[in-house]
Structures are given as structure tokens and as C-alpha cells.
C-alpha positions in Angstrom: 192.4 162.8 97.7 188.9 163.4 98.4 189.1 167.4 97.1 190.4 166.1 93.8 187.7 163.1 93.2 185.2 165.5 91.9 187.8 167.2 89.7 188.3 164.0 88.0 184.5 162.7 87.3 183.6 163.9 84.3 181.3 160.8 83.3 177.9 162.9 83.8 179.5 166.0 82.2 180.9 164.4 78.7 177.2 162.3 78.5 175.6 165.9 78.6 178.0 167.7 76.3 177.7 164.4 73.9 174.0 164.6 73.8 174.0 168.3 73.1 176.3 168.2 70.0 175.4 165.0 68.7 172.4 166.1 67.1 174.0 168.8 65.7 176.6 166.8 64.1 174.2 164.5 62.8 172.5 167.6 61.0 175.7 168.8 59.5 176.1 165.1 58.4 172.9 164.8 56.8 173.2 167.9 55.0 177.2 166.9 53.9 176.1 164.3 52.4 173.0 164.8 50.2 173.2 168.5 49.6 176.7 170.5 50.7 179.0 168.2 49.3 181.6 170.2 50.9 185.0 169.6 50.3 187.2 166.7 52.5 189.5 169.3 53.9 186.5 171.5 55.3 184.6 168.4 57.0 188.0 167.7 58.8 188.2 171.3 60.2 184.8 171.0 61.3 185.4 167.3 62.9 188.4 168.7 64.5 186.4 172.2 65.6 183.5 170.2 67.1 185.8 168.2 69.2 187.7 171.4 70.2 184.2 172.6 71.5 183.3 169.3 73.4 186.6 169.5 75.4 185.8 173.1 75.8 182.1 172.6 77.0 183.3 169.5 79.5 186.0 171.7 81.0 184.1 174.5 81.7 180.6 172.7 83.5 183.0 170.4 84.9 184.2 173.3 86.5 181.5 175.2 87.0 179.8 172.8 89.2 182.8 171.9 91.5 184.0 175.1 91.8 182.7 178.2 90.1 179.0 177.7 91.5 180.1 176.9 94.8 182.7 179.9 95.3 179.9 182.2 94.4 177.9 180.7 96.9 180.4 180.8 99.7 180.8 184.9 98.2 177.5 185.7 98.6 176.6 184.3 101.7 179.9 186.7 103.1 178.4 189.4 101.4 174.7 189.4 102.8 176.2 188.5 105.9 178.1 192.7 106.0 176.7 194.9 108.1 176.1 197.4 105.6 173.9 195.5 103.3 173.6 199.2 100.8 177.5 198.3 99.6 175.9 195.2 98.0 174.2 197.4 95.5 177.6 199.1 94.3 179.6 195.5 94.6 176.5 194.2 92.5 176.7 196.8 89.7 180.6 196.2 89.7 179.8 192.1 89.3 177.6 192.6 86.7 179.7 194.9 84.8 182.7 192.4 84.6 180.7 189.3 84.0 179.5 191.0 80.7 182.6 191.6 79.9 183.8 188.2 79.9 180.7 186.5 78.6 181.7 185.0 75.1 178.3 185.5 73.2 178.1 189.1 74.4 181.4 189.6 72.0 180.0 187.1 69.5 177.1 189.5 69.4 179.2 192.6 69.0 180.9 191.9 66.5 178.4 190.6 64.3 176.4 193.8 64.9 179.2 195.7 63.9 180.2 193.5 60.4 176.8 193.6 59.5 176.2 197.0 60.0 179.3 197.8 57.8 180.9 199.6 61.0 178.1 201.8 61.6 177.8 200.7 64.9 180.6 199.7 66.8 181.5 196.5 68.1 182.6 198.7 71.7 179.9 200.9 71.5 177.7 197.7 71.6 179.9 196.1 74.5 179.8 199.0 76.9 176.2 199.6 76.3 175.1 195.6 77.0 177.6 195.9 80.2 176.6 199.5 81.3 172.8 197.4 81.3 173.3 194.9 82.7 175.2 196.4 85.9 172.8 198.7 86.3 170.3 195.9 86.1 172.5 193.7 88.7 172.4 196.6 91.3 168.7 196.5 91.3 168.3 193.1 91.6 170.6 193.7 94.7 168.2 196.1 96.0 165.6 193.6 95.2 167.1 191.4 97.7 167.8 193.8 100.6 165.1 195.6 100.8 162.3 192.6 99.5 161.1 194.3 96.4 158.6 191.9 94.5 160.2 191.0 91.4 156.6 191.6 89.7 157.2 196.0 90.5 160.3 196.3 88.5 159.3 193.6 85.3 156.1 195.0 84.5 156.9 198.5 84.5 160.3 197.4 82.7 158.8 196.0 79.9 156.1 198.6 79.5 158.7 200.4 79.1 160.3 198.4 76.6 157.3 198.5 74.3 156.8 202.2 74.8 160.6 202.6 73.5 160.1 200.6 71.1 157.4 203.7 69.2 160.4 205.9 69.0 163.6 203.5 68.0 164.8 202.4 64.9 163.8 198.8 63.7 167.5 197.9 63.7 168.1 198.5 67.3 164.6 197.0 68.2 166.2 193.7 66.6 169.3 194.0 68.2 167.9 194.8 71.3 165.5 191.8 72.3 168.6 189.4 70.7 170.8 191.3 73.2 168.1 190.0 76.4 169.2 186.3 75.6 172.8 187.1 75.0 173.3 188.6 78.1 172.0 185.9 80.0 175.1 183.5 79.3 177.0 180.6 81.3 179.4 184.0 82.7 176.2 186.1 83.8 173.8 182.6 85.1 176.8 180.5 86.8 178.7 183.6 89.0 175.8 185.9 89.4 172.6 183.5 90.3 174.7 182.1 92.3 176.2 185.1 94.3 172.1 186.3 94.9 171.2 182.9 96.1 174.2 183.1 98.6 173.2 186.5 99.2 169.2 185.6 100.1 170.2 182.4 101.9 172.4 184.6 104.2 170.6 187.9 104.6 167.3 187.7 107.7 164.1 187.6 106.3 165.4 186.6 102.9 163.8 183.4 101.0 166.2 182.0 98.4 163.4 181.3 96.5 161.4 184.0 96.6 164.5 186.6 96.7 167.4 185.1 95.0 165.8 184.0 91.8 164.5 186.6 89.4 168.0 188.3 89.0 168.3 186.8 85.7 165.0 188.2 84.1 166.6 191.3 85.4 169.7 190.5 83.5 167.5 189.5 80.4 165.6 192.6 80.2 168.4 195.3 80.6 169.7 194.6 77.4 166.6 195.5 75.7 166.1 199.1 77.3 169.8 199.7 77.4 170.2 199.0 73.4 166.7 200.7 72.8 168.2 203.9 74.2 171.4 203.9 72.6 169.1 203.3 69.7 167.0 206.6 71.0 170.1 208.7 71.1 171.4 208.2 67.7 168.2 208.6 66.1 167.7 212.1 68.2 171.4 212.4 67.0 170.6 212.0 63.7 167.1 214.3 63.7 169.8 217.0 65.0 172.6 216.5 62.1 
């Protein structure tokens, strides 16, 4: 009976989903009725929308914090535990790689990138390129971790990068790009993999959880950006060449 308790307390949950959207449907609200004027039967698809999207949001941090957060916890800790701590850059491209995948926005993005470039640039092309990224990005905050890399030697030189790319890409992908940093960095990418790395520092010698396991997401954040920027790169070369 005790394993299923915290299954059933949603109280704090639903009091943070509620403050979230309430705002937000006070806005639509406001604007409904002094300057949309929309019609009935589109304010009771968006009533019935927003409370599809609260019992959405309380499901999923409901279970996020009794069970997704934890299991990632208990698989890291296994995993820095191995005594072959250089398959935990391999398993750690292959984690982030599937967590792209399945993080909503990263689709959301993909597709609107794709509609609003008339089908320019695909909504795959986009996909593989932010979860290529990203697991590349993942495997290196791995090594980070093993081998105590200060998080300070891979963002600097990342994001001078960045701006240096930026001299030779197209504005379009510049735009996408830096929107592509925050997309990436979803409730998929922050709930699974931060919490894998923390397992991961907590269980490796020498490892602070602190000092180790965070900084994996402004990994995450920045891989986007040089991943997109090339792809933007390679079709402008692309283009050049045609």
C-alpha cells in the first residue's frame, strides 16, 4: 500500500500545473472578450484543449517524480559503478540520441521549420540533425564526468565557436539554431538524462554530484546551435557549388 501512496498524491502536482496555466487562460480570456470575439464553438475547443493539457501536464510530473527521476537515478549510479567507465561515453551518445527523439517540442520545432520554410528544409532533416547534436553532445558530457573535465574547457570554446559559425551561415539557420538550444533542453532530455549524470557522479570515485553531474544540460543546450549552424554551413557550400 505504501508503493502506491505516492502514485495517488497529486495535490502538489495539480496546484503547480493550475498556477502555470491559469494565467494563461486568464490572457486568452481577456483578449476573448474585448478584442477576439471568437466564436462559442472555438472557446469550447480551447476550454476542452486546456483541460486536455492540465491532465496531461499532472500525469506526466506526477510521474516523473515518483518514478521517471528516480529510475534514472538508480541507472546511473549502475552505470558509473561498471568497470569500464569508457562504455559510458557510447551508452551516453545512445541516451541522448533517443531522448531527442521522443522530446515533443523537438517535433513541434520541426515541423514548423519545415511549414514555414515551404518544405525547403525538412521536418527529418531537422530531427536527425537536433538528435545527431545532442548525442554527440551527451557523450561528451559523459567524458566530462569520467575523466573530470571542467565544464568551463568545452563551453567557452563551444560557443566561440558558435559565433565564429555564425560569419559563414545563413541568417535562417542562425535563427533556427539558437531556438533549437532551448528546444532541446525539454522535460524528455532534463528529467532522464540530468538525472542518469547525477547517478553517474554520485556513484563514480572522485566524482562530486555537484561539481560533475550538473552542466550536462548546457551541453545539451548548446549542441543544437553548432549542429544546425553546420547543416546550415553545408547547404550554403551546397548551394555556392550548384
Amino acid at each position: 500500500m505504501n508503493t502506491i501512496l505516492p502514485f495517488l498524491d497529486f495535490s502538489h502536482v495539480f496546484m503547480e500545473v493550475l498556477l502555470a496555466l491559469a494565467p494563461l487562460a486568464a490572457f486568452f480570456l481577456f483578449f476573448q472578450l474585448l478584442y477576439l470575439k471568437l466564436p462559442q464553438e472555438f472557446v469550447v475547443n480551447m476550454v476542452k484543449g486546456v483541460f486536455l493539457c492540465a491532465c496531461g501536464l499532472i500525469l506526466f510530473l506526477q510521474g516523473v517524480q515518483v518514478g521517471f527521476m528516480p529510475v534514472g537515478t538508480a541507472m546511473g549510479e549502475v552505470l558509473g559503478a561498471m568497470n569500464k567507465p569508457w562504455l559510458l561515453i557510447p551508452i551516453g551518445f545512445f541516451l541522448g540520441l533517443v531522448a531527442t527523439i521522443a522530446e515533443p517540442a523537438v517535433h513541434i520545432l520541426s515541423y514548423e521549420v519545415e511549414k514555414a520554410s515551404s518544405g525547403s528544409i525538412r521536418e527529418k532533416t531537422i530531427l536527425a540533425t537536433l538528435s545527431l547534436g545532442v548525442a554527440l553532445f551527451v557523450a561528451l558530457g559523459m567524458a566530462k564526468i569520467i575523466y573530470g573535465v571542467p565544464i568551463h574547457h568545452i563551453l567557452v570554446p563551444g560557443y566561440l565557436l558558435a559565433l565564429l559559425m555564425m560569419r559563414f551561415c545563413e541568417a535562417t539557420f542562425v535563427a533556427i539554431a539558437f531556438d533549437a538550444g532551448g528546444v532541446a533542453t525539454g522535460p524528455m532530455t532534463v528529467t532522464f538524462v540530468l538525472a542518469v549524470a547525477l547517478g553517474m557522479a554520485s556513484a563514480i570515485d572522485g566524482r562530486d554530484p555537484i561539481l560533475d553531474g550538473f552542466g550536462l544540460i548546457a551541453l545539451v543546450a548548446m549542441a543544437p546551435i553548432l549542429s544546425v549552424m553546420a547543416l546550415g554551413m553545408i547547404v550554403t557550400y551546397a548551394k555556392k557549388r550548384s
